[in-house]
C-alpha positions as CSV (number, residue, x, y, z in Angstrom):
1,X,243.9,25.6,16.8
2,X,240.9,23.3,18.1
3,X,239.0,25.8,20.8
4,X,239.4,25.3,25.0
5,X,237.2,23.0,26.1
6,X,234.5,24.7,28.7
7,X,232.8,22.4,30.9
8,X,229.1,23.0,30.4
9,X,226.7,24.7,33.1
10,X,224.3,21.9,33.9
11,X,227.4,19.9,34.7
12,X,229.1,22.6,36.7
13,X,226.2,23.0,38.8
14,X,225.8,18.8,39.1
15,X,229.7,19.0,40.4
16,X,228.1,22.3,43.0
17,X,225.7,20.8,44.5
18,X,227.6,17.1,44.6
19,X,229.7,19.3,47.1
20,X,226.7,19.8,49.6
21,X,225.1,16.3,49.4
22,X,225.3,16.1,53.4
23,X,222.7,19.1,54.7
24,X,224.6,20.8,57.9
25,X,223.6,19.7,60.9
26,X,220.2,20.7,62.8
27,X,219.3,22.7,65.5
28,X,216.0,23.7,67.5
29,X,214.9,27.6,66.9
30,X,211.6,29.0,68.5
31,X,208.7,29.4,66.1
32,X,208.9,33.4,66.0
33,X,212.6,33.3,65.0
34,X,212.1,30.4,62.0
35,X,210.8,32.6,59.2
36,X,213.1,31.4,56.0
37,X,214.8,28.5,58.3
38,X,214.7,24.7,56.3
39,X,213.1,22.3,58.4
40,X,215.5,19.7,59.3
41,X,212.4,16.8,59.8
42,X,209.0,16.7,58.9
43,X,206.7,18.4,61.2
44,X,203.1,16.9,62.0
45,X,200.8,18.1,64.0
46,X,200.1,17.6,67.6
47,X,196.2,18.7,67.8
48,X,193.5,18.4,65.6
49,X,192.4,21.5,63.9
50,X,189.3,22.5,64.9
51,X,189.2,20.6,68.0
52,X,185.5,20.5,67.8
53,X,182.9,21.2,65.6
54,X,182.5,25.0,65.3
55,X,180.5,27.8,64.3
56,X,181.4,29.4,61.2
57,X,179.5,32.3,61.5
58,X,177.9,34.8,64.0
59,X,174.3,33.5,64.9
60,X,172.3,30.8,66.7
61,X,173.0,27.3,67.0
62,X,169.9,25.1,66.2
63,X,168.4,22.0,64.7
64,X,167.7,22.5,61.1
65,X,164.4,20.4,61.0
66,X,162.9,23.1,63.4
67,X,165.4,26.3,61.8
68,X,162.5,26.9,58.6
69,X,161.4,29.7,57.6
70,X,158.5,31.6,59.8
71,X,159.5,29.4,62.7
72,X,160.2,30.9,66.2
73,X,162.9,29.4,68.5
74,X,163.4,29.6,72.1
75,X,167.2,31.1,72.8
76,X,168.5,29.1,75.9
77,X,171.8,30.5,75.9
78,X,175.4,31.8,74.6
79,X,178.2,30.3,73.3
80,X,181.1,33.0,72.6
81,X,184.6,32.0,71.4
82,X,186.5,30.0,74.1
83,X,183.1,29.1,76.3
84,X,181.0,26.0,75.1
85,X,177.5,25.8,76.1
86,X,177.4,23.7,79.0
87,X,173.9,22.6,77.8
88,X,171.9,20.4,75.2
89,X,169.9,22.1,72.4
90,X,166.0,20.3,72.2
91,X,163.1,20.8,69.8
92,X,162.5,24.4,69.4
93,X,165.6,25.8,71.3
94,X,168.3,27.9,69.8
95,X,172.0,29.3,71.4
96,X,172.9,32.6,70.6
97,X,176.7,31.6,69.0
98,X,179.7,33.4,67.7
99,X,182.6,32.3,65.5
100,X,185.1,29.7,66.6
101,X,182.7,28.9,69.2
102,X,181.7,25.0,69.9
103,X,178.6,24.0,68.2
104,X,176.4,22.8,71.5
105,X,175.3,19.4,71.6
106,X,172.1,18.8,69.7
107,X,172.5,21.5,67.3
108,X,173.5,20.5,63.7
109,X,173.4,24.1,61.9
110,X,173.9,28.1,62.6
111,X,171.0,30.3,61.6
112,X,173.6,33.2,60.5
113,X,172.6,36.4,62.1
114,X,171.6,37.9,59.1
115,X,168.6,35.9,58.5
116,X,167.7,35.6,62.3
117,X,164.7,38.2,63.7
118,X,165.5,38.2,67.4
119,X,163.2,39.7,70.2
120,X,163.8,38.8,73.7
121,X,164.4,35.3,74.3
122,X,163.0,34.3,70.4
123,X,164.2,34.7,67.6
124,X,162.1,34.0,64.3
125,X,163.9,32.4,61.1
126,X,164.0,34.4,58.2
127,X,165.9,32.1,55.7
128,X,165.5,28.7,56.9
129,X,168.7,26.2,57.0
130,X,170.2,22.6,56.2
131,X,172.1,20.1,58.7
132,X,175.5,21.2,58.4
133,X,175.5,24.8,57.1
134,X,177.7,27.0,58.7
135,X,179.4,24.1,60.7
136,X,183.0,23.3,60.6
137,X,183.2,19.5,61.1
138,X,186.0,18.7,64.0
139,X,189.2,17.8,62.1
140,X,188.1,20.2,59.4
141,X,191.1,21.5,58.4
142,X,194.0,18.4,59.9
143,X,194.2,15.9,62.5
144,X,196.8,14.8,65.3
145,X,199.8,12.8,63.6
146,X,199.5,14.4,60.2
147,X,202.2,15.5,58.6
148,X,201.8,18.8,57.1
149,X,205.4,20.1,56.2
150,X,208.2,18.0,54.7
151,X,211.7,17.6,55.4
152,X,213.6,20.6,53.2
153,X,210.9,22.8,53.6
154,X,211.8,26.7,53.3
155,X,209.0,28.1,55.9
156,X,207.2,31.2,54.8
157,X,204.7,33.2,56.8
158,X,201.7,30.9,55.8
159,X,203.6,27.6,56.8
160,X,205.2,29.7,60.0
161,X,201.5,30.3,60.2
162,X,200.4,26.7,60.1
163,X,202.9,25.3,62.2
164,X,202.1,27.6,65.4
165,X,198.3,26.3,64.8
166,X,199.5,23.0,64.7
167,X,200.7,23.2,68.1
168,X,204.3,23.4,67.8
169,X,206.5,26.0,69.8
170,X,210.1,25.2,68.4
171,X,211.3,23.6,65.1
172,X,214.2,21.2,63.9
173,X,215.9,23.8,61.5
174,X,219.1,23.1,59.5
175,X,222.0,25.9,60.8
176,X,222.6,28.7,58.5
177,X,225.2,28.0,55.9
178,X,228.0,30.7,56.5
179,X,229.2,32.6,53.8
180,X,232.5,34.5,54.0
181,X,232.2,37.0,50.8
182,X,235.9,38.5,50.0
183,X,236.1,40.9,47.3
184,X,239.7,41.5,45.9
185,X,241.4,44.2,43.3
186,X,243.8,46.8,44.3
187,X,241.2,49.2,42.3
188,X,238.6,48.7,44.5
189,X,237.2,51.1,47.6
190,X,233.8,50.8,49.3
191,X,230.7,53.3,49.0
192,X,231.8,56.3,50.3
193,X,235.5,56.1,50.7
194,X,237.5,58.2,48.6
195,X,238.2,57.1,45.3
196,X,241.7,57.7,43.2
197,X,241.1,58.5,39.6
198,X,241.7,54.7,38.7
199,X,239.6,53.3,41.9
200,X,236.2,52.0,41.6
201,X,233.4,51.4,44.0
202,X,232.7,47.7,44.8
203,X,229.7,46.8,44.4
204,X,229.6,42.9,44.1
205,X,229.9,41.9,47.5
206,X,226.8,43.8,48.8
207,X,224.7,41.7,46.2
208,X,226.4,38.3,47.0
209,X,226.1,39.6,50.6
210,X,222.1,39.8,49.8
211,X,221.9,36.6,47.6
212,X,223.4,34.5,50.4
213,X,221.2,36.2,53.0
214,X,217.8,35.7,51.1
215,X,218.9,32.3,50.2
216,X,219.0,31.6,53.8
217,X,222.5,31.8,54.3
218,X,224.4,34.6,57.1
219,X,226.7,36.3,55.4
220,X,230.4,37.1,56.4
221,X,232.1,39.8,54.9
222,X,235.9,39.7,54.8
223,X,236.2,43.1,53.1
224,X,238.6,44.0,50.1
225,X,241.9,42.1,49.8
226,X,244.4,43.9,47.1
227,X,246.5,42.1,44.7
228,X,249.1,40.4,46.7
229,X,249.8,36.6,48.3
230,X,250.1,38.2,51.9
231,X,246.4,39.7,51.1
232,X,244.4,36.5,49.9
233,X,245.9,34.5,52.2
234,X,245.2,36.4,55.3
235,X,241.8,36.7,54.2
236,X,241.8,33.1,53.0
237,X,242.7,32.3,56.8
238,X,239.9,34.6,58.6
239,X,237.9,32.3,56.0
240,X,238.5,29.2,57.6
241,X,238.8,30.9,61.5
242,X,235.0,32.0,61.2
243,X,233.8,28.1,59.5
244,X,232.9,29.2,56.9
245,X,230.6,26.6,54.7
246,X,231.1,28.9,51.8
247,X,234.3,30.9,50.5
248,X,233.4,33.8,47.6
249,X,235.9,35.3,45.8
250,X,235.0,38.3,43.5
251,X,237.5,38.9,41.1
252,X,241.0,37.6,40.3
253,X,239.6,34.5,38.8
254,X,241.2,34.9,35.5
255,X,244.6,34.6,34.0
256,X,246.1,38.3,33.7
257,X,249.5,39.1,35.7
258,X,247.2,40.0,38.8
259,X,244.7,37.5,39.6
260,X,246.1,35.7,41.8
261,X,243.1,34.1,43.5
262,X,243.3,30.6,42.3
263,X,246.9,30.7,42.7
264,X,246.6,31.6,46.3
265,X,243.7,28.9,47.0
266,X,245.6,26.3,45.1
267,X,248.6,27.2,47.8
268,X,246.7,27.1,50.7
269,X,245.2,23.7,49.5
270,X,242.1,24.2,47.9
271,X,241.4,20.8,45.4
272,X,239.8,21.9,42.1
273,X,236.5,20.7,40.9
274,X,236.5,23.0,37.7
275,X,237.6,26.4,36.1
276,X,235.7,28.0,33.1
277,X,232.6,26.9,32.1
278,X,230.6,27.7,28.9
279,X,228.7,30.7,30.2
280,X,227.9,33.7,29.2
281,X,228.8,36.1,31.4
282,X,230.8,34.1,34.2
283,X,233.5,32.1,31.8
284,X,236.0,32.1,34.6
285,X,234.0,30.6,37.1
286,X,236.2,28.6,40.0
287,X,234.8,25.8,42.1
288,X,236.8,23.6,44.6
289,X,237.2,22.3,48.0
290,X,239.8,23.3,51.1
291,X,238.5,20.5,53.8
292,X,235.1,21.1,55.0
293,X,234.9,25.1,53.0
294,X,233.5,25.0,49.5
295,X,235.1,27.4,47.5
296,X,233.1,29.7,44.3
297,X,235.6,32.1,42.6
298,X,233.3,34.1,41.1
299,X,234.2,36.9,38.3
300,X,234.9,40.3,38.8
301,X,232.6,41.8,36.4
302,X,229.2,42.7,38.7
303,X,226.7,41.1,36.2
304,X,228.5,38.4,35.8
305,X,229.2,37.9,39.7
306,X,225.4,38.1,40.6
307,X,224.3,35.7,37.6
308,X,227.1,33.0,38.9
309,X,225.3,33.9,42.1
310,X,221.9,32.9,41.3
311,X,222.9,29.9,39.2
312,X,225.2,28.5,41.4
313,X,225.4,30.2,45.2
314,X,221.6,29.8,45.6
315,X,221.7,26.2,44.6
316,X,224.7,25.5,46.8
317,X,223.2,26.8,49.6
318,X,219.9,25.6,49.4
319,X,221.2,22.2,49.3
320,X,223.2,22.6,52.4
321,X,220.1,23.3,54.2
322,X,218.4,20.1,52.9
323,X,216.5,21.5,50.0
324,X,215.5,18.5,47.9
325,X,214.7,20.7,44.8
326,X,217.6,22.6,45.2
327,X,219.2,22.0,41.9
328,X,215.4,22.1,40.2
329,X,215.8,24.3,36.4
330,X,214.6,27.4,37.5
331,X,213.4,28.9,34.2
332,X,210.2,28.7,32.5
333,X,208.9,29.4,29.2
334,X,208.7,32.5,27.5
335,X,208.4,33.9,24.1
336,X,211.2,36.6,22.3
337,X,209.9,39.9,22.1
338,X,212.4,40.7,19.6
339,X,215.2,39.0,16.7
340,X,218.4,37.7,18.0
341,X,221.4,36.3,16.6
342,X,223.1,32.7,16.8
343,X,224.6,31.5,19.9
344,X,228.1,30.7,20.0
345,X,229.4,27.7,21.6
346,X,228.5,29.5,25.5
347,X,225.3,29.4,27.0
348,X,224.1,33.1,27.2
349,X,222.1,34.5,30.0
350,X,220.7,37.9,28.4
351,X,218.8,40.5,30.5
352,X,215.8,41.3,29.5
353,X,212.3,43.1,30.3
354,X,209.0,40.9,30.4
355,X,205.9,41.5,29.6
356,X,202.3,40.0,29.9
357,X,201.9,37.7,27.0
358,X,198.5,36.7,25.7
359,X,198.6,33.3,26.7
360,X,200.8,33.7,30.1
361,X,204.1,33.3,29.1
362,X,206.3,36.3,29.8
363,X,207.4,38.4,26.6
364,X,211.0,39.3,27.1
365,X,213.1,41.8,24.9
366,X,217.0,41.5,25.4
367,X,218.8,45.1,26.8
368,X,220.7,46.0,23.4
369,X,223.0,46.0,25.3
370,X,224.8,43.2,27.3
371,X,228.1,44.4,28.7
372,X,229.0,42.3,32.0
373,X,230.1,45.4,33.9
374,X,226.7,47.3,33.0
375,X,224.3,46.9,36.8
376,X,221.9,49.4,35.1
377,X,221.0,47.4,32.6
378,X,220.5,44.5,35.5
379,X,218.7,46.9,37.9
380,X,216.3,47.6,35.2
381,X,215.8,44.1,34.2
382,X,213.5,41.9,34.8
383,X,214.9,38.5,34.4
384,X,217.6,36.8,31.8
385,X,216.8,35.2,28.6
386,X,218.5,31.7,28.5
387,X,220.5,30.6,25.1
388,X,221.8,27.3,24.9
389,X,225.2,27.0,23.4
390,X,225.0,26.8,19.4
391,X,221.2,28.2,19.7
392,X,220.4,29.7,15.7
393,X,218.7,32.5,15.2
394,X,215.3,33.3,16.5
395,X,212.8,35.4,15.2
396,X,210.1,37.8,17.9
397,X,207.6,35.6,18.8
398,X,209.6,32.4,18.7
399,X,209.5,30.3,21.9
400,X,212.1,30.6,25.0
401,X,213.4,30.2,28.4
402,X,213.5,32.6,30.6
403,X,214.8,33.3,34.5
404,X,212.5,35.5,36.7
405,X,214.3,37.7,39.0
């Protein structure tokens, strides 16, 4: 009997992120609160950065055709941060100046401090200058109109950083895709509860929970549903009450007597892009639709819920917040720190510690072991080793792709 066909990952995630080709919609946040928010529009700047030409350095303002070395100059004045010199340096004059502050008119160089001998109101040159040395030219660093951040961009502290200096108090950000995480088994309890013999703790949701939350994303947790139709649905329901963007299902996703998850989505109306996909773990992966909710039925094994995660959640939800490289391959090259086998017809995702290697690329050796319900072996891992479907044999040393963590 010919083999199920699986639909391949890089076409599973095209159909993903086909589902979030319209970003959700904007909104205006104040620039303390926008850390990790997408910019909805490009932001430029409204002020030119510096203003003026300013001193680089503590020191004194002068002209460097009189600033050489042995010469004595007559200090007129001081020009801290935030007060200019009202006045004009001449032939022989120097301004006693401080960083940030405006270089005075007339002067075209600071004599730094350190090579400055003052006494009084002198000071003698010690190390003599050129036009332009410690100056930073007006405009140095960007202009009024510029556009400095792009459309999609994922603000950090340095571009938080930059847009604050570029004069803007509040940003067009894209809302926060909401993500309702349900977790369902009848053998599941959370951390803490008490546990039957044949209970275990869940542990899947908190990671989603986290992976949707650094992706950007708030999180919504629906708690545990068991295995029953009055369960799912209710939870299905609170799903769609809270609007959500994103419905997660952990578990059920198969075809044994109790999961019932697709069955219940399929019910409630839920059109299916695709189940089962040539992956290694995550096989029963579920994507579809239920209006404006997109719907990932992810596995109940924890490894394999947290790597459908990464692949697919993070993608999904960067591209609801406008992320043009949303779908970008994530992986880089590496080199096998060890022998593995063939491939079989799934693309494998192995965990793996990296090392330095000598030329940069990260040395990875696969966990011997790669069982899907093992989070050990994934705490302790450093990223995944990627092998395409049918991959031979490689030897250690033999080139690879790898997946940071």
């Amino acid at each position: 009997m010919a083999a199920e066909p699986l639909l391949a990952v890089d076409e599973a995630l095209r159909r993903v992120l086909a589902a979030a080709a319209e970003p959700l919609p904007a909104e205006e946040v104040a620039i303390e609160d926008a850390l990790d928010r997408t910019l909805a529009a490009p932001l430029a700047a409204t002020r030119t950065q510096p203003p003026f030409p300013a001193s680089a350095m503590d020191g004194y303002a002068v002209r460097a055709a009189d600033a050489t070395v042995g010469a004595t100059l007559r200090v007129i004045g001081k020009a801290p941060a935030g007060r200019a010199f009202p006045g004009k340096v001449g032939p022989g004059e120097a301004v006693r100046i401080f960083t940030g502050a405006p270089v005075p008119e007339g002067a075209d160089a600071i004599l730094i401090q350190e090579n400055a001998t003052p006494d009084g109101d002198a000071v003698t040159v010690r190390e003599g200058v050129t036009a332009g040395a410690f100056v930073r030219s007006a405009g140095l660093d960007f202009r009024t109109g510029e556009e400095l951040l792009a459309a999609g961009h994922r603000l950090n502290p340095r571009t938080v950083a930059l847009a604050a200096a570029m004069g803007q108090p509040r940003l067009s950000v894209r809302r926060k895709p909401r993500v309702a995480i349900l977790a369902t088994g009848d053998e599941l309890v959370r951390p803490g509860e008490a546990a039957r013999p044949d209970q275990i703790v869940t542990s899947n949701s908190y990671a989603l929970a986290a992976i949707a939350r650094r992706a950007g994303a708030e999180p919504i947790d629906l708690g545990i549903a068991g295995d029953t139709f009055a369960a799912l649905e209710g939870a299905i329901e609170t799903a769609l009450a809270r609007e959500a963007d994103v419905l997660v299902t952990l578990g059920g996703a198969s075809v044994g007597d109790h999961d019932l998850v697709q069955s219940a989505l399929t019910q409630r109306g839920m059109q299916l892009g695709f189940w089962r996909i040539a992956m290694r773990p995550g096989k029963p992966l579920i994507f579809g639709q239920m209006g404006a909710m997109r719907i990932l039925g992810l596995p109940g094994n924890p490894v394999a819920s947290i790597l459908c995660g990464r692949l697919f959640l993070v993608p999904l939800l960067r591209s609801l917040q406008g992320d043009p490289q949303a779908g970008d391959d994530p992986t880089e090259p590496g080199l096998l720190g060890a022998d593995i086998p063939a491939n079989d017809r799934r693309q494998d995702y192995l965990r793996a510690r990296f090392e330095p290697g000598p030329d940069g690329r990260p040395v990875a050796f696969p966990a011997a072991v790669q069982d899907s319900s093992m989070l050990r072996i994934l705490a302790q891992a450093d990223g995944l080793v990627l092998r395409p479907p049918h991959a031979p044999a490689a030897k250690a040393g033999e080139a690879c792709r790898v997946l940071r963590f």
